[in-house]
C-alpha positions in Angstrom: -76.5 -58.4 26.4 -73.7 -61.2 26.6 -70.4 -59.3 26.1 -66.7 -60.8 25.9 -65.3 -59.5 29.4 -62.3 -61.9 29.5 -58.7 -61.1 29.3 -57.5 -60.3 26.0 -53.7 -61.9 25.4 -51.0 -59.5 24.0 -50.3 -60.1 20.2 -47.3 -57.6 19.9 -49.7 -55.6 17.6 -50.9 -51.8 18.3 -54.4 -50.7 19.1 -55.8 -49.0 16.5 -58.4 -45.9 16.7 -60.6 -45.5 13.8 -61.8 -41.7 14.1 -60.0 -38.7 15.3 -63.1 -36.7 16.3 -64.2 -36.3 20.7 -64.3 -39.9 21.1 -60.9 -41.2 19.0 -59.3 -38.2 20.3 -60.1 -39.3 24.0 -59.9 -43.0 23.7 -56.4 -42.2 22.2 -55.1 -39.6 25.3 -56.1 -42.5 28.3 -54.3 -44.9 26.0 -50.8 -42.6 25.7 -51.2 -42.6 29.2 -51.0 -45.6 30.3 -47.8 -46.3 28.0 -49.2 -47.4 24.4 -49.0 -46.1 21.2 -52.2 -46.6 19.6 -53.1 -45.9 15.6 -55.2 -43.3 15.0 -57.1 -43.2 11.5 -59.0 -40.6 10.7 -60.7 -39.5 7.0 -60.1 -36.0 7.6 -57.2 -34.2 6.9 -56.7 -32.5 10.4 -58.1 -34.4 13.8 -61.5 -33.0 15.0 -64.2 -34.8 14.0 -67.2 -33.0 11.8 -68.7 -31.8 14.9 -65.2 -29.9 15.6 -63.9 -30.0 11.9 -60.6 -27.7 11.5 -60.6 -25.4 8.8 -57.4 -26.2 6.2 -53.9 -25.5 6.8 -53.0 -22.6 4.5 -54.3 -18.9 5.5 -57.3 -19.8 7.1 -57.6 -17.4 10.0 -61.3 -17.6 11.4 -61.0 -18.0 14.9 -62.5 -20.5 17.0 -64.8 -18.3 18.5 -66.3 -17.5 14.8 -66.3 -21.2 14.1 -67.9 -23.0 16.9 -69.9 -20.4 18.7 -70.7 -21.7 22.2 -68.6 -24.9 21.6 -65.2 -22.8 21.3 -63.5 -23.8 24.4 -64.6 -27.5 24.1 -63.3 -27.6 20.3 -60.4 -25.8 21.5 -59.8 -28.7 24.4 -60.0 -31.3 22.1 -57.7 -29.9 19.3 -55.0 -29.3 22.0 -55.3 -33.0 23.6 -54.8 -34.5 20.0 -52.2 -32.2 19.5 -50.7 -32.8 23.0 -50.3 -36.6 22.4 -49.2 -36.1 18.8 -45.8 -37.7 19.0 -47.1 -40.6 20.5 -49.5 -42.1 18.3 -49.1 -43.3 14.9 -51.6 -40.8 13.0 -52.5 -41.4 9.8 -55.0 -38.7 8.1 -56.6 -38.8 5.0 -56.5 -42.8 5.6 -59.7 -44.5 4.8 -60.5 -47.6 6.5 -62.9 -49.7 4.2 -63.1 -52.9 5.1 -62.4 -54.4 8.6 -61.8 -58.7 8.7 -59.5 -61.1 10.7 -58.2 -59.1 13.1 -57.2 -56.4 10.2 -58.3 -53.4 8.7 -57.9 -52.5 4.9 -57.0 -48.8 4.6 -56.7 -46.5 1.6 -54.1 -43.5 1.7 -53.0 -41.7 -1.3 -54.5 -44.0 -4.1 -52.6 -47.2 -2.0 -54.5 -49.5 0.1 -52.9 -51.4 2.4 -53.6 -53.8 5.2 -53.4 -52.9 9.5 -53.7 -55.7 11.8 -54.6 -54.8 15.3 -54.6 -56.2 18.8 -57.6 -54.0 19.9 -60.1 -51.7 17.9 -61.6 -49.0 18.9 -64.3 -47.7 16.3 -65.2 -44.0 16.9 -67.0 -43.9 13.4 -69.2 -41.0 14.3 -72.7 -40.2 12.5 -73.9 -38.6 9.5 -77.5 -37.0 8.2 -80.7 -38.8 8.5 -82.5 -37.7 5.4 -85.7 -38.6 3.6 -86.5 -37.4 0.0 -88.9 -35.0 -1.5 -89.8 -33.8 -5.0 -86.8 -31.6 -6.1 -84.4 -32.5 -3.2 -82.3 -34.0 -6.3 -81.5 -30.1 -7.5 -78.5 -28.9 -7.4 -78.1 -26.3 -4.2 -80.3 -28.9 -2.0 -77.9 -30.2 1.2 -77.7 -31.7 4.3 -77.5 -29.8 7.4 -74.0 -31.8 8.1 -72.9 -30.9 5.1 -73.8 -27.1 5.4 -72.3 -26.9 8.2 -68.9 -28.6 6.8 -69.1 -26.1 3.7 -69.4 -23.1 6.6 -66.3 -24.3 9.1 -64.1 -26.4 6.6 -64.5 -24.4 3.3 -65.2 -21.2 4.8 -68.5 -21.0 2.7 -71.9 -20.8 2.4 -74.6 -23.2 0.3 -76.2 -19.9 -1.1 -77.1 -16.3 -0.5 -80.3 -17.0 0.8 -80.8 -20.5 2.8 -84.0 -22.3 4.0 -82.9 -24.5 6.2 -85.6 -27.8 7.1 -86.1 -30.8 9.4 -86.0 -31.6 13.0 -83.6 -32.0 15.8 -81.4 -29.2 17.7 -78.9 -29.3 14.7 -81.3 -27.4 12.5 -81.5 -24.3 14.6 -77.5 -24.4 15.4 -77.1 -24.7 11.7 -79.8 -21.9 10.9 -77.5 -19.3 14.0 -74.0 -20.3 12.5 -75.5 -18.9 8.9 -77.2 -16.3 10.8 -74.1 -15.4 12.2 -71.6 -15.6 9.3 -73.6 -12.8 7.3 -75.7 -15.1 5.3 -79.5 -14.9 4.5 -81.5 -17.4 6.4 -85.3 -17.9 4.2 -86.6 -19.6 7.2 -86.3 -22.5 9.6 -88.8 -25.0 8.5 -89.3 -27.5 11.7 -91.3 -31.1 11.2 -92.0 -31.3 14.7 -95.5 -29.4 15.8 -94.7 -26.6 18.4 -96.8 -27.8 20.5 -94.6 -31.0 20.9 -91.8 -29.2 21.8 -93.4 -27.0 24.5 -94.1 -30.3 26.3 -90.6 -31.3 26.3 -89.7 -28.4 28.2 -89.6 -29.7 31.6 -87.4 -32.6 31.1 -84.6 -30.5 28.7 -84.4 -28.8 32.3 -82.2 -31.7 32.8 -79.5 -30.0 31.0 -80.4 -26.0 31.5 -77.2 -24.9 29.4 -78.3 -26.9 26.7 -81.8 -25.8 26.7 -80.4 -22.3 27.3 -78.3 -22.3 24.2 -81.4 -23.5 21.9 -83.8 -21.3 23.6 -81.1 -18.6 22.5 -80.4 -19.8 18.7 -84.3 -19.5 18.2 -84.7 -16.1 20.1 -81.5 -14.5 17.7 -83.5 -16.3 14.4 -86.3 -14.5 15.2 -84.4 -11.3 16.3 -82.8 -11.0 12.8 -86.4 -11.2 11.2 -86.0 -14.9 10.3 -89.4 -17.3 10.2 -89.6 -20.1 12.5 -92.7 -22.5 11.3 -93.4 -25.7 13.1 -95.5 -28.7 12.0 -94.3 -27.7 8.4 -93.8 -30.9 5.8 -92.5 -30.6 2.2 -94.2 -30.1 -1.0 -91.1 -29.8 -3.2 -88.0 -27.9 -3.9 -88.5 -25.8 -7.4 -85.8 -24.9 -9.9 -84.4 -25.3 -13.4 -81.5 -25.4 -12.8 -80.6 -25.2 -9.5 -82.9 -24.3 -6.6 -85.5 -21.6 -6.8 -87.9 -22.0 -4.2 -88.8 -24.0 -1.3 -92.6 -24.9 -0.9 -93.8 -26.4 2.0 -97.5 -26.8 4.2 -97.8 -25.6 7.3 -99.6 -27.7 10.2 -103.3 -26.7 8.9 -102.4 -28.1 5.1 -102.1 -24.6 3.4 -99.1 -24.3 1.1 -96.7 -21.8 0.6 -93.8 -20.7 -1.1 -90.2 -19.3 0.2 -87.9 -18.2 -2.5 -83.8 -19.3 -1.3 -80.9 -20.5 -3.7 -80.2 -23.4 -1.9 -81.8 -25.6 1.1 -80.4 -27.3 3.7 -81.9 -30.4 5.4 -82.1 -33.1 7.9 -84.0 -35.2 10.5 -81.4 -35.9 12.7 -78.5 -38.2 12.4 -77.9 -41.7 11.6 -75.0 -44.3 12.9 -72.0 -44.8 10.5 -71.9 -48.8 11.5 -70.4 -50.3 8.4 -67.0 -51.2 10.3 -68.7 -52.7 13.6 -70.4 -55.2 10.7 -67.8 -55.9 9.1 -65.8 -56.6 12.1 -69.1 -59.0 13.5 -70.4 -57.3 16.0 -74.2 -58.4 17.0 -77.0 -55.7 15.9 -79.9 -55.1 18.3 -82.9 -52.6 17.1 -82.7 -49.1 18.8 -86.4 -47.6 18.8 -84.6 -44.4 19.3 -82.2 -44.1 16.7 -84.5 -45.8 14.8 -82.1 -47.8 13.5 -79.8 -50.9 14.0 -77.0 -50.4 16.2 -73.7 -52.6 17.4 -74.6 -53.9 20.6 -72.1 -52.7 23.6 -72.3 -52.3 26.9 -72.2 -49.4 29.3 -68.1 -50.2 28.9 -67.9 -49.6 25.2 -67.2 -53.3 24.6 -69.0 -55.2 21.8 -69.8 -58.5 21.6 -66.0 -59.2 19.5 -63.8 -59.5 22.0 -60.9 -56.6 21.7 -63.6 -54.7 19.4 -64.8 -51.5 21.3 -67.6 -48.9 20.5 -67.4 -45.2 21.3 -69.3 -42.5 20.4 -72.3 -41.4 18.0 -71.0 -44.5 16.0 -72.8 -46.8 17.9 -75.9 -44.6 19.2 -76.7 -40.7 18.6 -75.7 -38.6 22.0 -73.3 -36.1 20.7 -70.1 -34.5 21.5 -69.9 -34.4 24.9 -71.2 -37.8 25.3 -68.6 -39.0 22.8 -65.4 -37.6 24.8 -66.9 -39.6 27.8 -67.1 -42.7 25.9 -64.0 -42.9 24.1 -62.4 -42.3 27.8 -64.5 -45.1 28.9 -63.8 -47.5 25.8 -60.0 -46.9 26.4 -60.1 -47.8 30.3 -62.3 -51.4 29.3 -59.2 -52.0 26.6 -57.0 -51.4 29.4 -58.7 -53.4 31.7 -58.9 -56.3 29.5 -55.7 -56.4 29.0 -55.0 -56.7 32.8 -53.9 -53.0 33.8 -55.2 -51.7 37.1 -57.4 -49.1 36.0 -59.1 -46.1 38.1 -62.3 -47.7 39.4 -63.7 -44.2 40.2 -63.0 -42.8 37.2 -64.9 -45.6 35.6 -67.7 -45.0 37.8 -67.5 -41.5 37.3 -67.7 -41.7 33.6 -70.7 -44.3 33.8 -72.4 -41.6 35.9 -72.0 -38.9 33.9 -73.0 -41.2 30.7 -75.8 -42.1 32.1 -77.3 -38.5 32.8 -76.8 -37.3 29.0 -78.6 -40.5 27.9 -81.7 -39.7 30.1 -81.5 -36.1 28.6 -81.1 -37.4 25.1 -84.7 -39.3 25.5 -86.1 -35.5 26.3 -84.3 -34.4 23.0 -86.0 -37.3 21.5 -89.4 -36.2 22.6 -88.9 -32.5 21.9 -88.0 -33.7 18.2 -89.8 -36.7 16.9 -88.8 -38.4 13.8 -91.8 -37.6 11.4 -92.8 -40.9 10.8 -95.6 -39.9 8.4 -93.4 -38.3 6.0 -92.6 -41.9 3.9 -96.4 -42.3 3.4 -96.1 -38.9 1.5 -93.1 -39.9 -0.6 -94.6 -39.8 -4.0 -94.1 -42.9 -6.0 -91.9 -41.2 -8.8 -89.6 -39.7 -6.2 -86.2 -40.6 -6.5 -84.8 -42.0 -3.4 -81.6 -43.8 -4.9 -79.8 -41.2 -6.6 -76.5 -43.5 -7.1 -78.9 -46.6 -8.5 -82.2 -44.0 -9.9 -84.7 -46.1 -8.0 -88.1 -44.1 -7.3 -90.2 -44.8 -4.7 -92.9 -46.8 -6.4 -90.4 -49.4 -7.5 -89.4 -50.2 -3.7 -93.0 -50.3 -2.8 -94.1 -53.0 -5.9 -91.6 -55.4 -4.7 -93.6 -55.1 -1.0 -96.7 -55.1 -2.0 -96.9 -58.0 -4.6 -95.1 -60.0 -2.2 -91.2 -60.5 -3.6 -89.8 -58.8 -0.7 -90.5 -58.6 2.8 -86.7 -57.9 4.0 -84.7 -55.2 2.8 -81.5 -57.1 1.6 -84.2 -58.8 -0.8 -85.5 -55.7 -1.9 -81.9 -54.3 -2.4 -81.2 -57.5 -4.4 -84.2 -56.8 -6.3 -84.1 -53.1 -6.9 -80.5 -52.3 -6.8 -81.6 -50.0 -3.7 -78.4 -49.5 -1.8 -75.8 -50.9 -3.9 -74.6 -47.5 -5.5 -71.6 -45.7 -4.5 -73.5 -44.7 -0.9 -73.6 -48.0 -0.3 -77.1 -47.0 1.3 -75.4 -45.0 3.5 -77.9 -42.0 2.3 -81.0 -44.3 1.0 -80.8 -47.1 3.5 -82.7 -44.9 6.2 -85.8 -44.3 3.2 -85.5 -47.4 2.2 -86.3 -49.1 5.4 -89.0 -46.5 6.3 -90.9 -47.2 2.7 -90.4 -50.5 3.0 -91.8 -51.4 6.4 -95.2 -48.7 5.7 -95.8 -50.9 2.8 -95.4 -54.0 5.1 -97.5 -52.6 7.4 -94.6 -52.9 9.9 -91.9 -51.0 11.8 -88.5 -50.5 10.6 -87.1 -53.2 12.7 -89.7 -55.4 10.8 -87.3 -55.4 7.6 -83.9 -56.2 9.1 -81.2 -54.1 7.8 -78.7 -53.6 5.2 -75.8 -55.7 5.5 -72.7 -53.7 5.2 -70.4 -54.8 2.3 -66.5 -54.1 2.1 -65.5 -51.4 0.2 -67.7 -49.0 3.1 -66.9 -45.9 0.1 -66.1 -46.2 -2.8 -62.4 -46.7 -4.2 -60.4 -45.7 -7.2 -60.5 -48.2 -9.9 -56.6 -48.1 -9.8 -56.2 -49.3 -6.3 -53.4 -51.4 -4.8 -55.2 -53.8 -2.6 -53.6 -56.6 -0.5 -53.5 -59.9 -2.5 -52.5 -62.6 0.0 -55.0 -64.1 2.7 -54.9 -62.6 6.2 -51.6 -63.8 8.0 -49.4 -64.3 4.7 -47.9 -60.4 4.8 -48.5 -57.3 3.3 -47.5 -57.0 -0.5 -50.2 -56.1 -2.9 -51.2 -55.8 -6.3 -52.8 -53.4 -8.5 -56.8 -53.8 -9.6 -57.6 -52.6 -12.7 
């Protein structure tokens, strides 16, 4: 990959950190450090992340310990760095950044949008759920794992009383304990990937023993508390009048069967949030393991925009601990480029260390396979664009007569994409139906270009009116 390694010049202008979760958070301590005062955006309303999400100011009292399990110390760590550096950065919470051109950002605080310019960027965007649809998955009491688990640490809630929880990857089962654990009813863990696929992928998750220890022990607890573990299991539908009633699912020799639960919780794994690293022009390279398109960077965290750095899950899935290392990493390449002496070992160090959690993430990949059978069994009145109510049938006509063999074409033709998700939950189905109609992979269809607003915005917004350069003042869309 060609990457911009030249000098950057100093504009006057801050460095800005979009995402306050491991990686912002780190990125942001190695810049205090070495004497700036970086902005730090973040959606949420305390610094964290969703994997370490705070619970609300206000009476909250859970501790740590209750919140993130095994994790504990490491959410604790990060809080404290955030909170250790927090009179030297320019914070902003709640702040939305939704739309990222000419060396600025547009951000949305409090109803007001305004505009940030920035010498450097650093995009810690994170991830959200992968999902694909099945019948019912529309009902109310149907989530994603993510946002289970936000309901569980943020809200101090659960989904239901009695929670199926379905999918792949080792967020189901951490998902499935913290329920478990905070005295709800787990209906079952309903796992897409075969056991026997799994048992293979033993030997290389020795890579990381902790890891595998702590999954080994989520499953052994499940079972321990009387909860079903099925493997190989794909969805027949979610049933309900009004909310859900029952989960039915078929088990790896086709029979059916029925688990009754108020509400389910699913996901196959997570998915990029990349919509700022378009809009700021980064290159896109297809990443068989994600299964998606991803911001090309290099093992520094720079992109192919010079002063535009990538840290994080926003750029490739390899969670938390991967993330912290990043954002340090990202932060030392900013430095560099704008001709600090850095710490060469430390550098090397962090490359090192990077390197070994990738080479155990391709074991996680193998141990939980993306079901890539599950869009041939999408039924062609299933909804997969809730925002825009396009079914699966209609995304599959415009392939197979021909009118679309690209998915911008099929979103310009469907409407697939351009609700208030922005594609942000359909994009990943769409793609999938798409390219089995084509009779290609998903990097066969190209991929949704991201469009500025990223989420959606009030209709009363104040958004800057001038071009980029002219100031700041802004005016009032109605």
């Amino acid at each position: 990959m060609d990457v911009v390694t030249a000098r950057l010049p100093s504009t006057g202008l801050a460095p800005v950190i979009v995402g306050a979760g491991p990686a912002g958070i780190r990125a942001a301590e190695r810049l205090v450090a070495a004497g700036l005062r970086p902005v730090v955006i973040d959606e949420a309303a305390r610094w964290g992340g969703q994997i370490y999400r705070q619970p609300p100011d206000g009476g909250f009292t859970r501790p740590k310990k209750a919140l993130y399990g095994f994790e504990a110390g490491k959410a604790d760590a990060v809080h404290r760095a955030m909170a250790a550096i927090r009179d030297r950065v320019d914070y902003r919470p709640r702040t939305l950044a939704w739309n990222c051109e000419a060396g600025a950002l547009d951000l949305l605080c409090e109803g007001v949008s305004a505009t940030l310019p920035f010498s450097h960027l650093i995009l810690a965007t994170g991830a959200t759920d992968r999902v694909l649809p099945f019948p019912g998955w529309t009902l109310p009491g149907v989530y994603t794992l993510g946002g289970s688990q936000v309901a569980l640490k943020f809200q101090g809630c659960a989904i239901g009383r009695r929670v199926a929880f379905l999918g792949t990857g080792p967020l189901l089962y951490l998902v499935a304990y913290q329920y478990m654990k905070a005295g709800v009813e787990v209906a079952g863990v309903f796992d897409t990937t075969p056991f026997g696929v799994q048992s293979r992928a033993t030997i290389g998750m020795l890579r990381d023993p902790a890891t595998l220890a702590k999954g080994l022990l989520f499953v052994a607890k499940l079972r321990a508390h009387g909860v079903p573990v099925r493997n190989g299991v794909r969805p027949v539908r979610a049933e309900g009048a009004e909310r859900v009633e029952a989960l039915v699912w078929r088990d790896g020799k086709g029979r059916e069967h029925c688990t009754s639960c108020d509400a389910v919780a699913f996901g196959l794994g997570l998915r990029s949030e990349t919509q700022l690293a378009d809009l700021a022009g980064c290159r896109f390279r297809f990443d068989a393991a994600d299964r998606a398109w991803l911001p090309e960077r290099d093992a520094a965290g720079r992109s192919s925009v010079a002063g535009v750095y990538l840290a994080g899950d926003g750029s490739g899935i390899a969670g938390a601990d991967a993330a912290e290392l990043a954002g340090e990493r990202a932060a030392l390449s900013l430095l560099e480029d704008l001709g600090q002496t850095v710490d060469a070992a430390r550098m090397r160090e962090l490359d090192r260390r990077l390197a070994g959690i990738a080479a155990f993430r391709r074991t996680l990949d193998a141990a939980f396979p993306f079901p890539d059978d599950w869009a041939d069994s999408i039924a062609d009145d299933t909804m997969i664009c809730r925002c825009e109510g396009v079914t699966a049938g209609v995304l599959r006509d415009v392939a197979r007569n021909g009118q679309a063999r690209e998915l911008n074409r099929a979103k310009a033709l469907t409407r697939t994409g351009m609700g208030r998700c922005q594609g942000r939950m359909c994009g990943a189905t769409a793609a999938e139906l798409l390219s089995r109609a084509l009779g290609t992979g998903p990097d066969g269809v190209g991929r949704l270009r991201a469009q500025p607003p990223i989420k959606p915005l009030p209709i009363a917004t104040v958004v800057p009116s001038p071009p980029r350069g002219e100031g700041s003042s802004g005016r009032e869309v109605a």
